[in-house]
DRENPA-3360 file (N, C-alpha, C; in nm, 2 decimals, always signed):
BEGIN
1 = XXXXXXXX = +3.07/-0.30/-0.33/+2.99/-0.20/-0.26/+2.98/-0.08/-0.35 ~ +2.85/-0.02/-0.37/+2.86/+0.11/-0.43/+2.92/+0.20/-0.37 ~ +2.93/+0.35/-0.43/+2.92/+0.44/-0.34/+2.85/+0.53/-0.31 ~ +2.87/+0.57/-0.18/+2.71/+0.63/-0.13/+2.76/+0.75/-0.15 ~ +2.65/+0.88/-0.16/+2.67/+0.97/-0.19/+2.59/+1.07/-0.09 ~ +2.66/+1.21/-0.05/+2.59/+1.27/+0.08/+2.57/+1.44/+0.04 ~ +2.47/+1.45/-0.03/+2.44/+1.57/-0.10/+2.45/+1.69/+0.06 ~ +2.39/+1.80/-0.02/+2.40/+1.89/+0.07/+2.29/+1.91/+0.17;
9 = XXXXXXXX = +2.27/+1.96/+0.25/+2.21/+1.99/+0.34/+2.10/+2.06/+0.30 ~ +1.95/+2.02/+0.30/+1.89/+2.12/+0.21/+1.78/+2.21/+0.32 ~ +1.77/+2.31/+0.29/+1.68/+2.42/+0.40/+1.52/+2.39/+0.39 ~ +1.47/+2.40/+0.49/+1.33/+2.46/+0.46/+1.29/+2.54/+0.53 ~ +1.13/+2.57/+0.47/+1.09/+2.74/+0.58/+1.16/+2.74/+0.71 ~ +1.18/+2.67/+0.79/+1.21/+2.74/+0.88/+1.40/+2.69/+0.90 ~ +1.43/+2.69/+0.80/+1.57/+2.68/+0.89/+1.63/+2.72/+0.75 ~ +1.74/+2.80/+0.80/+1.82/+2.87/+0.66/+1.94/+2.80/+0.70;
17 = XXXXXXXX = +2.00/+2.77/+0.55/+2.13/+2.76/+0.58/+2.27/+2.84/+0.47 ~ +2.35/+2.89/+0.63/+2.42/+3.00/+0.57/+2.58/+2.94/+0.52 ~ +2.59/+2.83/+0.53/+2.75/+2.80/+0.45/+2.76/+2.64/+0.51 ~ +2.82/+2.54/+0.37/+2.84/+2.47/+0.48/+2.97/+2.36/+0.37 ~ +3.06/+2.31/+0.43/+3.22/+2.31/+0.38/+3.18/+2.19/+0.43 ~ +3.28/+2.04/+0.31/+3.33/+1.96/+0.36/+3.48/+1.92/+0.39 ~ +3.49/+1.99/+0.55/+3.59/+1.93/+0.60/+3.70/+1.79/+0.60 ~ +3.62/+1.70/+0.59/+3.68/+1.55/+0.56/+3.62/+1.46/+0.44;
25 = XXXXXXXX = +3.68/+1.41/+0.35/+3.58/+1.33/+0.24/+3.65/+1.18/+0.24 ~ +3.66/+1.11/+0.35/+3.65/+0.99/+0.40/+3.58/+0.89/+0.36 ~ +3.57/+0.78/+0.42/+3.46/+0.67/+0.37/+3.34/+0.78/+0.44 ~ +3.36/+0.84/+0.54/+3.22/+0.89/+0.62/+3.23/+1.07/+0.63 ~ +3.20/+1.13/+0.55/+3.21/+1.25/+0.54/+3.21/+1.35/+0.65 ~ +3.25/+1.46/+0.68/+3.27/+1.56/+0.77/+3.21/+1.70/+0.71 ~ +3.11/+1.74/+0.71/+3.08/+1.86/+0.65/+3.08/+1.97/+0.80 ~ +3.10/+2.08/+0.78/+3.07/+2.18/+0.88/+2.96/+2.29/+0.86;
33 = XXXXXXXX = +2.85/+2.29/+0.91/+2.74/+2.38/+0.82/+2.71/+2.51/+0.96 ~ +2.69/+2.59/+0.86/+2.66/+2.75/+0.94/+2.50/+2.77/+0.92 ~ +2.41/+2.79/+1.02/+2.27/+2.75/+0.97/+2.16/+2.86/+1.10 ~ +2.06/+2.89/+1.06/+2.01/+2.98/+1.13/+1.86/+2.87/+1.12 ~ +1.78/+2.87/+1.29/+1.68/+2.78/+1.25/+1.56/+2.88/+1.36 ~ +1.41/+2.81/+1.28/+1.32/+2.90/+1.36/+1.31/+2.87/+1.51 ~ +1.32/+2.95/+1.61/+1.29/+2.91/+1.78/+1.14/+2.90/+1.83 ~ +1.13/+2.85/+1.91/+0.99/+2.80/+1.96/+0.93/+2.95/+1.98;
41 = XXXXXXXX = +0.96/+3.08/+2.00/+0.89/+3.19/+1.99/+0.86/+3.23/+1.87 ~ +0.94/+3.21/+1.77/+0.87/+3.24/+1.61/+0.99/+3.33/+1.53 ~ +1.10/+3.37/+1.65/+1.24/+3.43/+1.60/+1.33/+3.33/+1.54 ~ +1.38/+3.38/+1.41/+1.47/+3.29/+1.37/+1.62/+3.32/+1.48 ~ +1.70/+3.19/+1.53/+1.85/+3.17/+1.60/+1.92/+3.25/+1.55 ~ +2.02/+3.28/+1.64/+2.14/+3.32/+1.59/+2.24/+3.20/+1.56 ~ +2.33/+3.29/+1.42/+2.36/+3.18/+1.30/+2.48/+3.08/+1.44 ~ +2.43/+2.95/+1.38/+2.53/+2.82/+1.46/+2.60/+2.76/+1.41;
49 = XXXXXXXX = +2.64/+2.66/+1.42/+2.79/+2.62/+1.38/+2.82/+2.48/+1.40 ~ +2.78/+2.42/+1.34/+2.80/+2.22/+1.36/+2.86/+2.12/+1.26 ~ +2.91/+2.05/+1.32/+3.00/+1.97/+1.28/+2.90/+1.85/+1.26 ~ +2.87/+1.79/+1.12/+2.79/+1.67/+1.09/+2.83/+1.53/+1.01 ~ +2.89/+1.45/+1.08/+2.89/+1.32/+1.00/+2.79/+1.24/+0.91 ~ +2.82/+1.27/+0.83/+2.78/+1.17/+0.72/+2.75/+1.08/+0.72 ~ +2.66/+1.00/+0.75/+2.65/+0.82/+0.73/+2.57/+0.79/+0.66 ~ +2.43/+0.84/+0.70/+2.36/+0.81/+0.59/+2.24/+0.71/+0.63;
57 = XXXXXXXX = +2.19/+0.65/+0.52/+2.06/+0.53/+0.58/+2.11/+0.44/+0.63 ~ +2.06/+0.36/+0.72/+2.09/+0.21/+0.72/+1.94/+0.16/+0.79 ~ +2.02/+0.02/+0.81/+1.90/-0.11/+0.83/+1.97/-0.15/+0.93 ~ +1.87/-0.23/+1.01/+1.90/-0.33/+1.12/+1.80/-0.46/+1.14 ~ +1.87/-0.57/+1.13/+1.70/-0.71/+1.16/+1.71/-0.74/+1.33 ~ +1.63/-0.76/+1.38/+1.65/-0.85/+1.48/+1.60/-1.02/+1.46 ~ +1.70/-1.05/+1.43/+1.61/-1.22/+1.38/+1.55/-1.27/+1.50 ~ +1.43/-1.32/+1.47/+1.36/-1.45/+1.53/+1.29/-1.53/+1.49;
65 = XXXXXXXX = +1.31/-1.65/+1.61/+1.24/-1.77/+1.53/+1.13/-1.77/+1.61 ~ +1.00/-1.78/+1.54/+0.87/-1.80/+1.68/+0.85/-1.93/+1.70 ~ +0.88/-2.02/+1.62/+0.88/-2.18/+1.66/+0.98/-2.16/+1.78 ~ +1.06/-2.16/+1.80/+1.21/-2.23/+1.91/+1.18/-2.06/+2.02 ~ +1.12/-1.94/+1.95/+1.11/-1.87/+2.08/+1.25/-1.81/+2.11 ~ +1.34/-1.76/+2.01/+1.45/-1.74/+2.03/+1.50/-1.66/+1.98 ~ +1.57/-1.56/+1.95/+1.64/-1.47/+1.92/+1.79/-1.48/+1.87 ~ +1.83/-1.45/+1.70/+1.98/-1.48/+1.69/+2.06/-1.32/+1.69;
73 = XXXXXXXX = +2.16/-1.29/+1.78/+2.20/-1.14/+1.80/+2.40/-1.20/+1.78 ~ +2.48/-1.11/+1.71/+2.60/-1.09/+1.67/+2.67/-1.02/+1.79 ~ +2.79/-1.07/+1.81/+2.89/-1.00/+1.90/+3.00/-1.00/+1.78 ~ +3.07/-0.85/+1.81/+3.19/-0.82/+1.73/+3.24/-0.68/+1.84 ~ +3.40/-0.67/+1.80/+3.48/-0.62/+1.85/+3.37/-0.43/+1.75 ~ +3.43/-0.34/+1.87/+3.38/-0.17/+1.79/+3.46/-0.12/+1.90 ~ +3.59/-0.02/+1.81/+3.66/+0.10/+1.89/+3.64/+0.17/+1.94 ~ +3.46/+0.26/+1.90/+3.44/+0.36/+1.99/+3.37/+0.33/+2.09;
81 = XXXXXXXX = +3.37/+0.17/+2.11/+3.35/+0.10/+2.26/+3.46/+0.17/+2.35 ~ +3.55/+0.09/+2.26/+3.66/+0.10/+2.36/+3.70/+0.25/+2.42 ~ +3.66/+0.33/+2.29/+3.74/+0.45/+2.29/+3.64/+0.54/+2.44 ~ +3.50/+0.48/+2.43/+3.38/+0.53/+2.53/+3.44/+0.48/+2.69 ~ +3.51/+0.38/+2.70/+3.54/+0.29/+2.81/+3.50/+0.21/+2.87 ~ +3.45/+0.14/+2.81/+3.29/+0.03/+2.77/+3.40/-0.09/+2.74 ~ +3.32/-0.23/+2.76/+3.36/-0.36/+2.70/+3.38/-0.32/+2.52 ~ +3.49/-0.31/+2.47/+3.48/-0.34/+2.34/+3.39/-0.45/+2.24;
89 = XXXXXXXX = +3.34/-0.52/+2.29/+3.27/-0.62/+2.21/+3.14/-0.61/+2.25 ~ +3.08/-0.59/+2.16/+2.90/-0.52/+2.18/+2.85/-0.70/+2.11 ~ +2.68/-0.67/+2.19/+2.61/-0.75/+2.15/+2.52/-0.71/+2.03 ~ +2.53/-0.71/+1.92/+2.45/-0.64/+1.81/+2.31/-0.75/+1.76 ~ +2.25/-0.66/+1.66/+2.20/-0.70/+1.55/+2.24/-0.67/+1.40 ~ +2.25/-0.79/+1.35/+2.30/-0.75/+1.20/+2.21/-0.64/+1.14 ~ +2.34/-0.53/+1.08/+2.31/-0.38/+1.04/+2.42/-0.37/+0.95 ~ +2.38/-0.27/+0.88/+2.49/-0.18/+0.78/+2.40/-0.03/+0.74;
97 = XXXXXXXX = +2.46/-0.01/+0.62/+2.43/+0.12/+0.58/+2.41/+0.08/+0.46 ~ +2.34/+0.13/+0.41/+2.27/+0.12/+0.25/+2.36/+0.16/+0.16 ~ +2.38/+0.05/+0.01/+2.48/+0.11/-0.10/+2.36/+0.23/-0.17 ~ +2.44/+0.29/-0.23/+2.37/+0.40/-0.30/+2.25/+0.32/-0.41 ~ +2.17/+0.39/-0.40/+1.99/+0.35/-0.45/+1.97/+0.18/-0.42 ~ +1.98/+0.18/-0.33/+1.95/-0.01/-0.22/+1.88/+0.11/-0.11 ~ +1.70/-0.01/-0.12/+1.62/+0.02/+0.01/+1.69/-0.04/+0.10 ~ +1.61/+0.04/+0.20/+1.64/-0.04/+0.34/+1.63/-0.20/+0.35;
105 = XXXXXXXX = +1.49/-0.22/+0.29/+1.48/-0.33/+0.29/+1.59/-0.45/+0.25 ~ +1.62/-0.38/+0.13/+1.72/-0.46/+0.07/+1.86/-0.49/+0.16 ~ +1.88/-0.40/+0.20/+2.01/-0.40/+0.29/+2.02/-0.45/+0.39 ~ +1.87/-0.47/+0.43/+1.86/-0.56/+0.58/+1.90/-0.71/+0.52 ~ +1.85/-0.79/+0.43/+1.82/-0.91/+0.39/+1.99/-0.91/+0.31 ~ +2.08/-0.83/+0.29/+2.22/-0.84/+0.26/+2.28/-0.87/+0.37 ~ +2.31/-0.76/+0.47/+2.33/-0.79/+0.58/+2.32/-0.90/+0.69 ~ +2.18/-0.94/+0.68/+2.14/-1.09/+0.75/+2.22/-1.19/+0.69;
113 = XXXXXXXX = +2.25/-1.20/+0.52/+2.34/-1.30/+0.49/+2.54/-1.23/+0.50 ~ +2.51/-1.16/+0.48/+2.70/-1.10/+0.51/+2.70/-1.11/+0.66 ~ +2.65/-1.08/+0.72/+2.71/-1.06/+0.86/+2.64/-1.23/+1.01 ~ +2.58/-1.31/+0.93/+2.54/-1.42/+1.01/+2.48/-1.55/+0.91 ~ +2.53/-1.54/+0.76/+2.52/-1.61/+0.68/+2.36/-1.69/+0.70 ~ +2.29/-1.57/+0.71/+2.17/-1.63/+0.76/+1.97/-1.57/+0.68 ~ +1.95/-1.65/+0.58/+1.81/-1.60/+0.53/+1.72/-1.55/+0.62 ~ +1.67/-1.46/+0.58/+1.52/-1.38/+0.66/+1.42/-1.41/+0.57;
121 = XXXXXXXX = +1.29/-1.47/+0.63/+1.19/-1.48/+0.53/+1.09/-1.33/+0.52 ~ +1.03/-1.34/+0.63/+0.93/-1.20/+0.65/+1.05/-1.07/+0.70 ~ +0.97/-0.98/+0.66/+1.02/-0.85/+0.77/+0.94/-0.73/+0.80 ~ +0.93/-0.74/+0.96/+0.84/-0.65/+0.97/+0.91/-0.50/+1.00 ~ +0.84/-0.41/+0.99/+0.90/-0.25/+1.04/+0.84/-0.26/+1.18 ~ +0.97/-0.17/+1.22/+0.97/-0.16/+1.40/+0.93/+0.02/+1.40 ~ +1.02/+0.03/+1.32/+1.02/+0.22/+1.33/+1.18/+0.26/+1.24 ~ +1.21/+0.41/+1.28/+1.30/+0.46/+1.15/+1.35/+0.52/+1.24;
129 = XXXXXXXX = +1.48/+0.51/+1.29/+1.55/+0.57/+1.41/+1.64/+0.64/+1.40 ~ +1.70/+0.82/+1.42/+1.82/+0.87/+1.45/+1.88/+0.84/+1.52 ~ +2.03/+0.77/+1.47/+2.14/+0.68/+1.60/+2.15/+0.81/+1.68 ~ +2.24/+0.94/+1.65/+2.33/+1.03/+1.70/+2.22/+1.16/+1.65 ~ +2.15/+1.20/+1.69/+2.08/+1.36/+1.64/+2.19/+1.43/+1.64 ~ +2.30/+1.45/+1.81/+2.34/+1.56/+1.78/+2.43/+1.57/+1.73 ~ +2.48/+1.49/+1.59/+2.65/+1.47/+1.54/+2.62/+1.42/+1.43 ~ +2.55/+1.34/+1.39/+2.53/+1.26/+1.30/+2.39/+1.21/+1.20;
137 = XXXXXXXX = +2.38/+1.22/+1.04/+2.30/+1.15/+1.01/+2.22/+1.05/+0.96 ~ +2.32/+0.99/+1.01/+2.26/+0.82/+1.04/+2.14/+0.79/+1.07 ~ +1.99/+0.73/+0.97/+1.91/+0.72/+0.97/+1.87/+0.58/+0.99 ~ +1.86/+0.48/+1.08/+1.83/+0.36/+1.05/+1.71/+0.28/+1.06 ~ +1.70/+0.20/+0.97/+1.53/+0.15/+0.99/+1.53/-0.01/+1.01 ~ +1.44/-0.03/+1.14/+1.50/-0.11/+1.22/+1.34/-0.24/+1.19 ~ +1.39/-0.36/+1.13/+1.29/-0.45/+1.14/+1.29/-0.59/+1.21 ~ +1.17/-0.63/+1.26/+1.20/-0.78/+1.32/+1.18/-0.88/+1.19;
145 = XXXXXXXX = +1.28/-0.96/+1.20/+1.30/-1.05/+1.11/+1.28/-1.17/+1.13 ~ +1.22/-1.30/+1.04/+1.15/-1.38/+1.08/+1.25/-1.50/+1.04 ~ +1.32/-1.57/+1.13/+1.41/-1.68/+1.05/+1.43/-1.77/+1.17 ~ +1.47/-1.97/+1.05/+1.49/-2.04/+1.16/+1.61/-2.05/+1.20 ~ +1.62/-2.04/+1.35/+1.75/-2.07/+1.39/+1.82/-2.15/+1.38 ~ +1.99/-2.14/+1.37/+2.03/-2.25/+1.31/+2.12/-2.31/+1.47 ~ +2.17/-2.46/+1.39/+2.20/-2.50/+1.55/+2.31/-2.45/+1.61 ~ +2.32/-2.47/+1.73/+2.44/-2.41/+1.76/+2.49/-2.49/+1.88;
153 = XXXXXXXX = +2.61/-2.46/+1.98/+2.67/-2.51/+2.06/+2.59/-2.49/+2.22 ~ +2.62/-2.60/+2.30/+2.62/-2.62/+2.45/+2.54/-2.42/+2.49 ~ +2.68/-2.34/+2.44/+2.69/-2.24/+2.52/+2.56/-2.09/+2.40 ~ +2.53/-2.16/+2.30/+2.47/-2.08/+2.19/+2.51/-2.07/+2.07 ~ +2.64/-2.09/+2.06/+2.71/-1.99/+1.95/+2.71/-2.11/+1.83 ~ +2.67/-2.00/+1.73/+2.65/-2.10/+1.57/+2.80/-2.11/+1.50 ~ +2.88/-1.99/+1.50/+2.98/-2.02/+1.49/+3.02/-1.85/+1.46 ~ +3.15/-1.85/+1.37/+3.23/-1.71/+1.28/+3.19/-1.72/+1.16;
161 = XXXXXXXX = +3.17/-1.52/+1.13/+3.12/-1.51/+0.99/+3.15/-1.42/+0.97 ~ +3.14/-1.29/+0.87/+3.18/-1.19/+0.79/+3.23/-1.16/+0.72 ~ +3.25/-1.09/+0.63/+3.38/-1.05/+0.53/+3.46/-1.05/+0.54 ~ +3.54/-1.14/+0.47/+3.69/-1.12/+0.48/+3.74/-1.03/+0.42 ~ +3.71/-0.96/+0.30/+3.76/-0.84/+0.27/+3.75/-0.72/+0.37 ~ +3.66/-0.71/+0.48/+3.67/-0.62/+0.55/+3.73/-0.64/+0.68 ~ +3.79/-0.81/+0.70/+3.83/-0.80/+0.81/+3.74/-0.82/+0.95 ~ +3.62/-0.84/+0.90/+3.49/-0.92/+0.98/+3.52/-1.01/+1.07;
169 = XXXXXXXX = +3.47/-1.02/+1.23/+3.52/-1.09/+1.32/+3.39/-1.10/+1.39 ~ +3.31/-1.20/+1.32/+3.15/-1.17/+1.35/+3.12/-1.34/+1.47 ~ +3.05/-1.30/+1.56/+2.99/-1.44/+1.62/+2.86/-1.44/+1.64 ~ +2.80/-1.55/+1.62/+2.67/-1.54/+1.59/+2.64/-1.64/+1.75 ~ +2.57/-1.58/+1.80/+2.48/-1.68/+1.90/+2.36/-1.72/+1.93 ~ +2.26/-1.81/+1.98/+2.14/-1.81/+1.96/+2.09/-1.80/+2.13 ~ +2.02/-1.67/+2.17/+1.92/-1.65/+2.29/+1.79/-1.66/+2.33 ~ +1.74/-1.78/+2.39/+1.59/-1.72/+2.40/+1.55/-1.60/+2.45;
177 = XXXXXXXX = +1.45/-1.56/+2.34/+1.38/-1.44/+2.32/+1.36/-1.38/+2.53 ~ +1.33/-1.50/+2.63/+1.30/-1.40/+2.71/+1.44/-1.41/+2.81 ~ +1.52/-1.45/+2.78/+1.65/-1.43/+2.81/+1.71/-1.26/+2.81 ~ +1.65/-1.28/+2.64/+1.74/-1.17/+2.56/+1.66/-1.04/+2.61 ~ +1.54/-1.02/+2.62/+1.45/-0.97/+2.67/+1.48/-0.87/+2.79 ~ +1.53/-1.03/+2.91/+1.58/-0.95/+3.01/+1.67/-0.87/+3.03 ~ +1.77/-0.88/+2.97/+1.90/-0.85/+2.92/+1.86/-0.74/+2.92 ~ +1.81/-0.72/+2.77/+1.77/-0.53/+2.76/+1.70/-0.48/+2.85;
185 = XXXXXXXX = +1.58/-0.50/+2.92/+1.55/-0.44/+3.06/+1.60/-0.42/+3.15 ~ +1.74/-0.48/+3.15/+1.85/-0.47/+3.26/+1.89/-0.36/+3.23 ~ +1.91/-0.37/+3.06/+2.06/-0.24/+3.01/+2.19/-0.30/+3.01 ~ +2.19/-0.42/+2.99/+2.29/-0.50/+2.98/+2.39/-0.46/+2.86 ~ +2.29/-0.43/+2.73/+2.34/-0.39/+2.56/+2.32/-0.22/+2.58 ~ +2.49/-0.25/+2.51/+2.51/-0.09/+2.49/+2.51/-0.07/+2.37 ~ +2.49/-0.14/+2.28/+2.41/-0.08/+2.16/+2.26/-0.06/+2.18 ~ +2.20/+0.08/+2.11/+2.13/+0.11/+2.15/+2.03/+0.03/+2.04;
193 = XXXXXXXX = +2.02/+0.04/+1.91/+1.92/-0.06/+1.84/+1.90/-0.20/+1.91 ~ +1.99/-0.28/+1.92/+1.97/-0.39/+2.02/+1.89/-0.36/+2.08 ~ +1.93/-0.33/+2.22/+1.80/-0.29/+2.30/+1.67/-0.22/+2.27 ~ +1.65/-0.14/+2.12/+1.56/-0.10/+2.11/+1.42/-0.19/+2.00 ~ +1.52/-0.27/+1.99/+1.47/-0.40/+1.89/+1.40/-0.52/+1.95 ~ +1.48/-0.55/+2.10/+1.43/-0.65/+2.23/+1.27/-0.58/+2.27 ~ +1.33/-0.46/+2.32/+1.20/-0.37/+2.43/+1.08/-0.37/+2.31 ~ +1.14/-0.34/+2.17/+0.96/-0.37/+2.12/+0.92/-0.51/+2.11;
201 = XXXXXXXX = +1.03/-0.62/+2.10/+0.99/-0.74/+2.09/+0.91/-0.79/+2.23 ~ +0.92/-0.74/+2.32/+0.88/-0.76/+2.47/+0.76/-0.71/+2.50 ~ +0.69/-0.63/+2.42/+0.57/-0.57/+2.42/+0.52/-0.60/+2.31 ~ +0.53/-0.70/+2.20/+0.45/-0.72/+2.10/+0.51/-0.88/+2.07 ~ +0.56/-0.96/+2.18/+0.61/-1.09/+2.22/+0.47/-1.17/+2.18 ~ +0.40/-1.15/+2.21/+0.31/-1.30/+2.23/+0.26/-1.24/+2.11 ~ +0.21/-1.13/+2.05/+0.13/-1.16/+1.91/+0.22/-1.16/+1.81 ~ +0.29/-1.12/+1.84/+0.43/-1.15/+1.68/+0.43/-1.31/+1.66;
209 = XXXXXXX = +0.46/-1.37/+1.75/+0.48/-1.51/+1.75/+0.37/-1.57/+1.74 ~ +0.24/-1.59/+1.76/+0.15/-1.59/+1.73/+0.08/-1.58/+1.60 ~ +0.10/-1.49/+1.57/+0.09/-1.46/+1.39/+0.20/-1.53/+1.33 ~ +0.35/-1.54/+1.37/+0.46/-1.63/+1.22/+0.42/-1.77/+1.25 ~ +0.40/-1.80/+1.39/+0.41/-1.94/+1.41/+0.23/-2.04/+1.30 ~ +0.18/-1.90/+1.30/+0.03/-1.98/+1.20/+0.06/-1.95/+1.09 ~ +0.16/-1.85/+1.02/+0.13/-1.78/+0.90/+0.19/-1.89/+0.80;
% end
């Protein structure tokens, strides 16, 4: 993996910035920035004070197959589940964060094979989403991905996958699309790309599939 790099904070017309320190230099950086920004009257703020994690770009796919009508989504264990008081094991879609000078694109089609050992042919863009505005700059750009499902058991599940070097505890399952669908209109998924990856699938359902199942 490269390493990613998290320059400084950089101003424009309307937002000055008056100091800003890295407090933590982690895998995920901690900067603290002092910043004065313009207010909806035309006065510039008085100077503020925030604490900003570093993450940086990433990618997310939502695979699907339009033949089989189905949707493949990852469950894995995440602490600040637990730490929220939430089920620790979220229903995802395979995501990461971009190595330094890797598109989005690129990272999506790594990820699909690191995290569900699984090829994406097409990829469409959904949109370019702030996870956390008010903490964090985690930028991620979220696409539907076009792949065949692979087989799987009675209950869905294709099987375990991830890196072993990182200690990856990945499960891959396969849901039809209006299963999965429902799910997120429930609010079932507390990851929020998940659900925000279903809900556009649910409104552009019949011509997405429509278009891969001819193309």
């Amino acid at each position: 993996m490269n390493p990613r790099t998290h320059p400084p904070v950089e101003p424009n017309p309307d937002t000055r910035i008056e100091s800003q320190q890295r407090v933590w230099d982690g895998r995920f950086p901690l900067d603290v920035v002092r910043f004065r920004h313009r207010r909806f009257d035309g006065a510039l703020s008085g100077t503020r004070t925030w604490e900003l994690w570093r993450r940086g770009r990433a990618a997310a796919v939502l695979p699907y197959d339009p033949d089989s009508d189905q949707v493949v989504l990852i469950e894995q264990f995440r602490l600040p589940a637990l730490a929220a008081g939430i089920d620790p094991v979220l229903v995802e879609l395979p995501a990461g964060l971009c190595d330094a000078g890797e598109a989005p694109e690129q990272t999506a089609r790594r990820e699909m094979l690191e995290e569900m050992a699984l090829p994406v042919t097409t990829l469409h863009p959904i949109g370019d989403f702030l996870l956390t505005p008010g903490g964090a700059d985690e930028r991620c750009a979220l696409y539907l991905g076009r792949v065949v499902a692979p087989p799987a058991d009675a209950d869905g599940i294709v099987g375990i996958t991830g890196l072993a070097d990182e200690h990856e505890d990945i499960r891959t399952r396969i849901w039809p699309a209006s299963r999965a669908i429902e799910a997120a209109l429930a609010g079932r998924f507390a990851n929020s790309v998940t659900t925000i990856g279903l809900l556009w699938l649910a409104a552009r359902h019949d011509a997405m599939r429509a278009a891969w199942r001819t193309a």
